[in-house]
C-alpha positions in Angstrom: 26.7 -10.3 -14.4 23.0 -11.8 -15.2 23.6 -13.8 -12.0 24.2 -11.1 -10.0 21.0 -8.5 -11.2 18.8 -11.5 -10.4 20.1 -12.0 -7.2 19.4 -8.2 -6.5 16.4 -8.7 -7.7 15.2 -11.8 -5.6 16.2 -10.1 -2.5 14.7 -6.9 -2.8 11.1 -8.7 -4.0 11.6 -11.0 -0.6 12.1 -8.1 0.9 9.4 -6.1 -0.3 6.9 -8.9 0.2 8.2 -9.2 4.0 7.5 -5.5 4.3 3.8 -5.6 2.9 3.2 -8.0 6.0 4.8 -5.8 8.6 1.7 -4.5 10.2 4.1 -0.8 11.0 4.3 -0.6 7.5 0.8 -1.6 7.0 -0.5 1.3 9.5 1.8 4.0 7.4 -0.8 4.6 4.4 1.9 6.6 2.5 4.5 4.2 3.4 2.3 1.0 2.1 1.5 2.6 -0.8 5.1 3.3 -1.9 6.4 -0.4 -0.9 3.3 -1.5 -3.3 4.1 0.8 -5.8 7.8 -0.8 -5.8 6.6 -4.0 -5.2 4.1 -4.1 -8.5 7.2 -2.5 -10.6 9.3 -5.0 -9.9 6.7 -8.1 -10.5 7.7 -8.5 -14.2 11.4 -9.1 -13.4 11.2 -11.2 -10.8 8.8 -13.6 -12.8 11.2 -13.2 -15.2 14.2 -13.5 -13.3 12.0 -17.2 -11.2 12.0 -18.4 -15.3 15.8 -18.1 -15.7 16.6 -19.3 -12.3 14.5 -22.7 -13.3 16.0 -22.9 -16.7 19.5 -22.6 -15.5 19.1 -25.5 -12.5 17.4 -27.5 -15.7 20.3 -26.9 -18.0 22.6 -27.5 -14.9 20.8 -31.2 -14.4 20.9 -31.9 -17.6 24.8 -31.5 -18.3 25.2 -33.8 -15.0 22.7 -36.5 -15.9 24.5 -36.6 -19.5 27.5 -36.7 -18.2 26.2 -40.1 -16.2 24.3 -41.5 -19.5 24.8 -39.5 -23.0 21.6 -41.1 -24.6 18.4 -39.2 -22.9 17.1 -37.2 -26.1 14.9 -34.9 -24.0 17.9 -34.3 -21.7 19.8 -33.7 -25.2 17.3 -31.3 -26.3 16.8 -29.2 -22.8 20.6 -29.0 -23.8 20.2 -27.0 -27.5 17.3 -25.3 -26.3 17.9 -23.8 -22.9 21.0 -21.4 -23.9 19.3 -19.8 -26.3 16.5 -19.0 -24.0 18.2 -17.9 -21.4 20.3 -15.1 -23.1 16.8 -14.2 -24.7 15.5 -13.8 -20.7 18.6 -12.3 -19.6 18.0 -9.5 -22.1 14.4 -9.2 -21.1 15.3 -8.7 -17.2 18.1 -6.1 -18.1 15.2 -4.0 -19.8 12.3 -4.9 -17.2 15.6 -3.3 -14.6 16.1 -0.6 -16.7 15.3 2.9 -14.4 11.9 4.2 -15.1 10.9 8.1 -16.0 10.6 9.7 -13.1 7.2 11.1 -14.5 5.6 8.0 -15.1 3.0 7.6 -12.8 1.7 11.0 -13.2 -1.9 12.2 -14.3 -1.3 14.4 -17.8 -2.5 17.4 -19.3 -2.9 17.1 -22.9 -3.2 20.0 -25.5 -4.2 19.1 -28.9 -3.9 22.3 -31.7 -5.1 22.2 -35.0 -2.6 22.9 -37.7 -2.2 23.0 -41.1 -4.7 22.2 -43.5 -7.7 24.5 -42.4 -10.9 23.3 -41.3 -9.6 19.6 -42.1 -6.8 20.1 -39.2 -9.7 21.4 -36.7 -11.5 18.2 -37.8 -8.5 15.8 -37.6 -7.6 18.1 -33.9 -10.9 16.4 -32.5 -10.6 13.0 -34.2 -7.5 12.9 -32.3 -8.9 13.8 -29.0 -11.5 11.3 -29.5 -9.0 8.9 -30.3 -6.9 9.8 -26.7 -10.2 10.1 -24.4 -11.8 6.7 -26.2 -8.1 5.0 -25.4 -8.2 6.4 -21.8 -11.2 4.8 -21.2 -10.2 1.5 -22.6 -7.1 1.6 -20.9 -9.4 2.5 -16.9 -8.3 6.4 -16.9 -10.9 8.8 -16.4 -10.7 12.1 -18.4 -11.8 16.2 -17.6 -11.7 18.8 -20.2 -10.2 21.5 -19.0 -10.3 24.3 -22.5 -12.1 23.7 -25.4 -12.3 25.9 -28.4 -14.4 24.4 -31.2 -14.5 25.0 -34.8 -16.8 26.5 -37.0 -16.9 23.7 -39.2 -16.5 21.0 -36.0 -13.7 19.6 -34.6 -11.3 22.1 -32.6 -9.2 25.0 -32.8 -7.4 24.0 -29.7 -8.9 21.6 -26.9 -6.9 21.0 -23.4 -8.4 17.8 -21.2 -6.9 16.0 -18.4 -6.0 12.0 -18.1 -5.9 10.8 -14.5 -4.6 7.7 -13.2 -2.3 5.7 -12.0 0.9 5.3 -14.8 -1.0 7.6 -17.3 2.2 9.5 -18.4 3.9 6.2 -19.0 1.0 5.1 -21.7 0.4 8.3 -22.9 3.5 10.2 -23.2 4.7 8.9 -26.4 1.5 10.8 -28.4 3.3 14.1 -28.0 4.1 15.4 -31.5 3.1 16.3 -34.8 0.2 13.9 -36.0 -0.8 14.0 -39.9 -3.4 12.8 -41.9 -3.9 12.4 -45.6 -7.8 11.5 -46.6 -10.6 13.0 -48.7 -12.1 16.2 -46.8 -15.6 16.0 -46.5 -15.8 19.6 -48.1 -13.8 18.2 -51.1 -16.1 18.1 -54.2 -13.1 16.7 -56.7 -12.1 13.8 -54.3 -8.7 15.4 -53.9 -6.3 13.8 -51.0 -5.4 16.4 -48.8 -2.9 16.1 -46.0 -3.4 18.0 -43.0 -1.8 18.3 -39.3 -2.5 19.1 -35.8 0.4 19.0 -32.6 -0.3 17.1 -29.1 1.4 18.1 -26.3 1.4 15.7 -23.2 2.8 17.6 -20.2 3.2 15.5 -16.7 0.6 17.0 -14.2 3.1 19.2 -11.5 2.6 18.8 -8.0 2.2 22.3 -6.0 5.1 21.0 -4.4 7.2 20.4 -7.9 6.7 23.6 -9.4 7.2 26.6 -7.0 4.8 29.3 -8.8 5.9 32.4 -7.3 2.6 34.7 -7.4 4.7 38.0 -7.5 5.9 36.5 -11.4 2.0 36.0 -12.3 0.4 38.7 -14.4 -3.6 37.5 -14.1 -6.3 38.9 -16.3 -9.7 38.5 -16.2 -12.6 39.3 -19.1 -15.5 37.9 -20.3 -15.2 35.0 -22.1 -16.6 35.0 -25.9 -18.2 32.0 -27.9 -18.2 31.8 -31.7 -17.3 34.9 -33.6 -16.2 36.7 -30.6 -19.2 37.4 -29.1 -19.9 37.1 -25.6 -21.8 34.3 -23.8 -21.0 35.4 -20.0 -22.1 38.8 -18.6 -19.3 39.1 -15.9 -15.7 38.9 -16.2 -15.4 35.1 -15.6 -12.6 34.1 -18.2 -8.8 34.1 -16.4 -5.4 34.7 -18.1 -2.5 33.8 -16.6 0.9 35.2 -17.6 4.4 33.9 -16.3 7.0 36.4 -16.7 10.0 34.9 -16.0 9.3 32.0 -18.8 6.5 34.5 -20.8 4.2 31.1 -21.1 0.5 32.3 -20.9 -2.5 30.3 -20.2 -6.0 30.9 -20.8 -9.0 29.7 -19.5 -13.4 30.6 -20.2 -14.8 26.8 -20.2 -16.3 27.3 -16.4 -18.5 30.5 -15.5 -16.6 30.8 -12.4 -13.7 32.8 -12.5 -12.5 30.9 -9.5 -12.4 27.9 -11.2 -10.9 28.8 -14.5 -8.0 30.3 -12.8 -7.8 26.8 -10.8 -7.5 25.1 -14.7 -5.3 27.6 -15.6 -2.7 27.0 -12.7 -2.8 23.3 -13.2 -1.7 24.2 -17.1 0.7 26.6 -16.1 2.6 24.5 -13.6 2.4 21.3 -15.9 4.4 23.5 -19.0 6.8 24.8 -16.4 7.4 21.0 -15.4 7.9 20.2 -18.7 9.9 23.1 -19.3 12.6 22.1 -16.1 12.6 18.5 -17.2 13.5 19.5 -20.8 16.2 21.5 -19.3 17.5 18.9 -16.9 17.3 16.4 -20.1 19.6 18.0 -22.5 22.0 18.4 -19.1 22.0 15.3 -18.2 22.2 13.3 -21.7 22.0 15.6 -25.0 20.8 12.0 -26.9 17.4 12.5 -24.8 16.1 14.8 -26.8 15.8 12.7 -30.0 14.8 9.7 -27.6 11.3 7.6 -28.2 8.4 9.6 -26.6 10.3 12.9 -26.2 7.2 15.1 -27.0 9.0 16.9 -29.3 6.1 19.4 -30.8 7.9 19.5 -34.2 8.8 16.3 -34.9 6.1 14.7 -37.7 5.6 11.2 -35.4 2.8 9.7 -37.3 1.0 9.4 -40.4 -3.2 8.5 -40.8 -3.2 7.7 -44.5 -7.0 7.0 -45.5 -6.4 5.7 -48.7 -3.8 3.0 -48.2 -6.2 2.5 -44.9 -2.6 2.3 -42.9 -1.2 4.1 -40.0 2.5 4.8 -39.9 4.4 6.0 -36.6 8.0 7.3 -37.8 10.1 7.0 -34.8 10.0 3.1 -34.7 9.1 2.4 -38.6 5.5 0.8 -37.4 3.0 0.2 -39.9 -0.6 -0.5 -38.9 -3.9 -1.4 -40.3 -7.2 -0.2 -40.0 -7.0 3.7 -40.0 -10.8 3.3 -38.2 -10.1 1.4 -35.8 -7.0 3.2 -34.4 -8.5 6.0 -34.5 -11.6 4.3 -32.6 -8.8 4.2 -29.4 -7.0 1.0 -30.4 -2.9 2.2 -29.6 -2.2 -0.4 -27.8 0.2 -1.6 -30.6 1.8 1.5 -30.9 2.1 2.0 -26.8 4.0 -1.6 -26.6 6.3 -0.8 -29.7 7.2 2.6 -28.0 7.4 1.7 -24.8 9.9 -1.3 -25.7 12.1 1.3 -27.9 12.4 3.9 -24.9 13.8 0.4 -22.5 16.2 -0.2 -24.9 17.3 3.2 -25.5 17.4 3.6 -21.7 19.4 0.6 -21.4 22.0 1.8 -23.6 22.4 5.2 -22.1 22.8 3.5 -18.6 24.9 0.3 -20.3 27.6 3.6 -21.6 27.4 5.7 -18.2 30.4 3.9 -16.2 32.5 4.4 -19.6 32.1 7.8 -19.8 
């Protein structure tokens, strides 16, 4: 079985690398870019898959060369060791194989809300998004806030930004979902611990071509927008709502004092929750465990925990405890992104392991 996946998985790298040479592929830009989008997604397994193949023509020489003289120790060892490793490698192939979200490589919209807890949540809603833009920028992603709506106090109320690049669904898709925090509020004079909330959302950015917006199901609005305490810091009516009938989701959008470019914003929203939206349909469809699955973005779903006084950060869905409540929330995930990422493979992995019996 292992045998056969790395075969499959030699020849389509040999092939992909003969392609990246062949100078008609090479003078299709779209074409070259998809053969070196396949090409880097299958890297991992076939390094892992030139590992295995070595091991196995070691263990292979070594049961031969015993078989002529029983007494090599190293040969004896190569022995005990290398079928251990091998099932361990054959288990890391099977999940660097296993089918990726379609979504991955998108850019994502993210929409962090304050929730409960009062002027803590709006403070802990933009200690998150400092968190997500500092991590995006560690990571090579660029960012663009797209809403913001600040808090009295600081913080936000809601904020909405952008992370572009290359694979930034696949990093960031698993911070959708209730995110809490216990500390000391800075307006706290008896240095009780409350514990506050605020939600993430992390929608795939749709392509026009994904997400047929038909403008005749569009109810648009336009007013002025308003700054603090409602009153009004543009003279014209700049600020865009966008209603969708059909579904009834409404976006809003004031940040820019052109009303031509808030209603631009407010598309890109609109189409990314209606993606979100069709793929959440299509999920419970196609496999009803998906919707509990690692990295789901399920909005109600309590996913991790920012404890100040133990100085420890928790994440629920895989039972991951971290130190340093600072320095995670300086943009260090990377911890939390691996464990994730590994749970959704295996997950994967099972689902595809139990299709042919069902």
């Amino acid at each position: 079985m292992i045998e056969d996946l790395i075969e499959q998985i030699e020849s389509r790298f040999a092939e992909l690398e003969r392609q990246m040479s062949d100078p008609k592929v090479i003078a299709d830009r779209e074409r070259y870019a998809e053969v070196g989008r396949e090409y880097r997604e299958l890297e991992s397994a076939h390094r892992l898959a030139s590992e295995w193949r070595t091991l196995k023509d070691d263990l292979d020489g070594a049961r031969e060369l015993l078989a002529e003289n029983g007494d090599d120790p190293e040969l004896k060892q190569v022995l005990a060791d290398a079928p251990g490793r091998l099932e361990e490698l054959g288990e890391e192939i099977r999940l660097a194989m296993v089918e990726r979200d379609p979504n991955d490589d998108k850019n994502v919209i993210v929409e962090i809300r304050a929730g409960t807890g009062g002027d803590e949540a709006a403070l802990f809603a933009g200690d998150l998004y400092k968190m997500l833009t500092r991590y995006a920028e560690r990571r090579g992603f660029t960012t663009e806030a797209l809403s913001t709506s600040p808090a009295d106090v600081g913080g936000f109320k809601e904020v909405t930004f952008a992370i572009k690049g290359e694979g930034a669904y696949s990093v960031f898709k698993y911070e959708g979902g209730t995110h809490r925090v216990q500390r000391v509020p800075k307006t706290e004079s008896q240095g009780r611990i409350h514990t506050s909330t605020a939600t993430v959302a992390v929608l795939p950015e749709a392509e026009d071509v994904e997400v047929a917006v038909d403008q005749n199901d569009l109810q648009i609005d336009v007013y002025r927008s308003s700054g603090p305490g409602g009153q009004s810091v543009n003279t014209t009516d700049s600020a865009v709502r966008i209603t969708h009938r059909p579904t009834g989701v409404v976006v809003s959008m004031q940040d820019e004092k052109s009303q031509l470019q808030n209603r631009e914003k407010a598309m890109r929203v609109l189409r990314a929750r209606l993606l979100e939206r069709a793929t959440e349909g299509q999920r419970a469809e196609i496999d009803t465990e998906r919707r509990a699955q690692v990295g789901s973005g399920e909005r109600s779903e309590k996913i991790r925990t920012y404890n100040f006084p133990q100085d420890r950060v928790t994440d629920h869905r895989v039972k991951l405890n971290v130190s340093g409540v600072e320095r995670v929330l300086a943009g260090e995930l990377d911890e939390f992104t691996d464990t994730l990422a590994g749970e959704e493979k295996r997950r994967r992995l099972e689902a595809q392991t139990a299709e042919p019996a069902s």
